[in-house]
C-alpha positions as a Python dict, from the first residue, in 0.01 Angstrom:
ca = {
    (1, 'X'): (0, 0, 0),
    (2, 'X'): (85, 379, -96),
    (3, 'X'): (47, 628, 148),
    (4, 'X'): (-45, 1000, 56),
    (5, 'X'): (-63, 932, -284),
    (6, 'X'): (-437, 984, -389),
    (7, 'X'): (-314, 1201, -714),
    (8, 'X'): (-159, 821, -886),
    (9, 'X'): (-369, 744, -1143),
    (10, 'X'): (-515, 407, -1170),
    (11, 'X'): (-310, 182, -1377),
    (12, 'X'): (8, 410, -1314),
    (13, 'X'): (334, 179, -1289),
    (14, 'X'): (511, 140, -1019),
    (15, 'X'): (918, 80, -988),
    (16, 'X'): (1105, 10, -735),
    (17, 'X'): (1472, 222, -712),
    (18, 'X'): (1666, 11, -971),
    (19, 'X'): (1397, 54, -1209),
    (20, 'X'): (1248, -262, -1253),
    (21, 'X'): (843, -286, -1289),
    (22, 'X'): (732, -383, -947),
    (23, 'X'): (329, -348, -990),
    (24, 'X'): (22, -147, -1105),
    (25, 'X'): (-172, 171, -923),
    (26, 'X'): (-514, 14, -816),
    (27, 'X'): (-679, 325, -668),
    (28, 'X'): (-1003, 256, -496),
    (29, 'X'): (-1161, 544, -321),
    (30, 'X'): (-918, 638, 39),
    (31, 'X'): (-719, 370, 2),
    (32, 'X'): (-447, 326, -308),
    (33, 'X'): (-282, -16, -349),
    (34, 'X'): (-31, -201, -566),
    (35, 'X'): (-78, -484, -759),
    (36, 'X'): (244, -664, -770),
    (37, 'X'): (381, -783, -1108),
    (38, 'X'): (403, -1162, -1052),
    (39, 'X'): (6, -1148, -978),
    (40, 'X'): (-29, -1089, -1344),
    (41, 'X'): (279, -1142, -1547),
    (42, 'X'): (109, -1470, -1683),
    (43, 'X'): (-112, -1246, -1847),
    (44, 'X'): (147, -1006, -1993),
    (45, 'X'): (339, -1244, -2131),
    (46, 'X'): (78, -1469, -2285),
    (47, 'X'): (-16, -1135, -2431),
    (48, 'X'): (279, -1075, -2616),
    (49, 'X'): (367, -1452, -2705),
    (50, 'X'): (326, -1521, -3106),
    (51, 'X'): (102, -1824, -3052),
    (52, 'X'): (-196, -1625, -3128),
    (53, 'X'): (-418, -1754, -2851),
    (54, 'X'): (-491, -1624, -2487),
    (55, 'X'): (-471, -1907, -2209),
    (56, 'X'): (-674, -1811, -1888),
    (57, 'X'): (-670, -2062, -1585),
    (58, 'X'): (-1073, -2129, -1487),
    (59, 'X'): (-1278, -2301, -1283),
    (60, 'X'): (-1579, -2341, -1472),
    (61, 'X'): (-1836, -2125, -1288),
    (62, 'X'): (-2088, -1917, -1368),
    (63, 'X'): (-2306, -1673, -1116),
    (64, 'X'): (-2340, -1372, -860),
    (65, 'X'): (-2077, -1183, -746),
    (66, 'X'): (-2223, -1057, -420),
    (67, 'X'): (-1992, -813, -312),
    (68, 'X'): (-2006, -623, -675),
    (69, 'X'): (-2396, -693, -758),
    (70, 'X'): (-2697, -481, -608),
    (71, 'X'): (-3018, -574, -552),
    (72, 'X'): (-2948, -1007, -441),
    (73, 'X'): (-3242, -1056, -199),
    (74, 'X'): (-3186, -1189, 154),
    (75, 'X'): (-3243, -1572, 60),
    (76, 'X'): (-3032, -1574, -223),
    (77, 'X'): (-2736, -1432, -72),
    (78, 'X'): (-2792, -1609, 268),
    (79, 'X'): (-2711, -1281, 438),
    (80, 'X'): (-2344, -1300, 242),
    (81, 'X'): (-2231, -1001, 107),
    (82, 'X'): (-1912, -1066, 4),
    (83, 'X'): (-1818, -1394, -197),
    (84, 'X'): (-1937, -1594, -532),
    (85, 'X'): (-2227, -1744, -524),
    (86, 'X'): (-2271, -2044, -799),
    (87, 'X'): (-2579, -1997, -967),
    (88, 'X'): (-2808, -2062, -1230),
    (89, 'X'): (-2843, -2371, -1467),
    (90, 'X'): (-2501, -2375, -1581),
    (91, 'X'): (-2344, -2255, -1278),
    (92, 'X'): (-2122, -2519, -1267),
    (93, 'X'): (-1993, -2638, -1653),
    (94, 'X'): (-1986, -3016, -1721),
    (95, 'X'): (-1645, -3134, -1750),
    (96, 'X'): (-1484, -2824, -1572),
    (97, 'X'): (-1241, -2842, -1303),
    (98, 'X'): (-1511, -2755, -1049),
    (99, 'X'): (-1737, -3032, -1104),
    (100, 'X'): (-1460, -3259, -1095),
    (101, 'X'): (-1387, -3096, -783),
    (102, 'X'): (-1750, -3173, -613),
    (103, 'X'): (-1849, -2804, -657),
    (104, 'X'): (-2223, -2753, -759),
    (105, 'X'): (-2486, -2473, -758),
    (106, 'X'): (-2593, -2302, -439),
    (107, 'X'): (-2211, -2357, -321),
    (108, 'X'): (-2098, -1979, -224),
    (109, 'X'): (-1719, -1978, -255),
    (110, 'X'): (-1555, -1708, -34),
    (111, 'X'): (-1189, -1756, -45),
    (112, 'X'): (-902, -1891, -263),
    (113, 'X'): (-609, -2007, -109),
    (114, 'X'): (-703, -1773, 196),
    (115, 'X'): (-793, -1471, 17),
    (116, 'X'): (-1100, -1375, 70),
    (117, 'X'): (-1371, -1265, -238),
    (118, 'X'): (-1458, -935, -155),
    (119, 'X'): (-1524, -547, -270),
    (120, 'X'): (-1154, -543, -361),
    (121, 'X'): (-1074, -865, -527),
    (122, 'X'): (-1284, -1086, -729),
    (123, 'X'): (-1292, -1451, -822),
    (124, 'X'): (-1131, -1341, -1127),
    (125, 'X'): (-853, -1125, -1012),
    (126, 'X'): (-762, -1444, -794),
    (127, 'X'): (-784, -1729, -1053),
    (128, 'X'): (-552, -1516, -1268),
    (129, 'X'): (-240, -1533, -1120),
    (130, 'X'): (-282, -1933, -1144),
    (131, 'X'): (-214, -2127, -1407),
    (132, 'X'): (-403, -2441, -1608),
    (133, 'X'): (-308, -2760, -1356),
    (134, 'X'): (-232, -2605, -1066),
    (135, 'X'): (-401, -2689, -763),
    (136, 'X'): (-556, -2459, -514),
    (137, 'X'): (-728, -2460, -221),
    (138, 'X'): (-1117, -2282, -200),
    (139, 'X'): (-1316, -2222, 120),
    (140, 'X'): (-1675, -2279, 31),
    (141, 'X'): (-2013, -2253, 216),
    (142, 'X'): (-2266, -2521, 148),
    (143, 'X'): (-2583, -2586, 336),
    (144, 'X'): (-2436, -2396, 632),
    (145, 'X'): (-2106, -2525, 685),
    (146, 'X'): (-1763, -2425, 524),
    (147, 'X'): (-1535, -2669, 388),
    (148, 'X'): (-1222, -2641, 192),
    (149, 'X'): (-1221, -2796, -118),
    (150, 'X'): (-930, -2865, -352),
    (151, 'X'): (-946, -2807, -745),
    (152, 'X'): (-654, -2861, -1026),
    (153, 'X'): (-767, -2580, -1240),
    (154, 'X'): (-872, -2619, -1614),
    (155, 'X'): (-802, -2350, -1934),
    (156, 'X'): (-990, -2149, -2109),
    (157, 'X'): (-871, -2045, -2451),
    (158, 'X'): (-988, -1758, -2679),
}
């Protein structure tokens, strides 16, 4: 975290003093932060490779962000208001890495690896600094009770 530096735009690199990229401005009302390179480097450099096609880690969810979404009544969100919430009929895709992993709809998931899903980082700002195959660990409530549950993530290619 910055301090006292509200004028940084957001997206504004940041170097540290031997002038090597260490992160990205992510200004969010009082409070500025930086994103450090390595959390999305991946991205970068699949960017700039020649191969002509983008390789994302996922999970294979769809549904409600419920810290980012207005309007979720009470029953839906359980009285969450922070966390993803898998729903809808193809919340979770067949043959993605979270139904191999047990996941299924009505499943909230509210961490990854420890970090929770909140106002300031998403499912998808998490899943991106991952790559296809590796493993991580998600706390998710079901019926009540949270359990961590371990998926090897899949790709998804565009």
């Amino acid at each position: 975290r910055l301090a006292d530096a509200s004028d940084l735009q957001d997206g504004s690199a940041v170097f540290n003093v031997y002038g090597d990229l260490v992160g990205v401005v992510l200004n969010q009302e009082e409070v500025v932060d930086v994103i450090p390179f390595e959390s999305f480097s991946a991205a970068f450099q699949q960017v700039l490779s020649p191969s002509g096609t983008i390789v994302y880690p996922s999970l294979g969810v769809y549904g409600i962000d419920l810290a980012r979404t207005l309007g979720v009544s009470q029953t839906l969100s359980r009285g969450f208001h922070q966390g993803f919430l898998l729903y809808g009929p193809k919340a979770v895709v067949k043959g993605s890495a979270a139904q191999t992993a047990g996941l299924q709809e009505g499943d909230l998931l509210l961490a990854v690896e420890g970090v929770s899903i909140d106002t300031s980082v998403s499912l998808d700002d998490l899943l991106v600094s991952y790559s296809k195959d590796d493993k991580i660990s998600l706390t998710v409530e079901r019926d009540g009770v949270r359990q961590e549950m371990e998926v090897i993530l899949g790709e998804f290619t565009f």
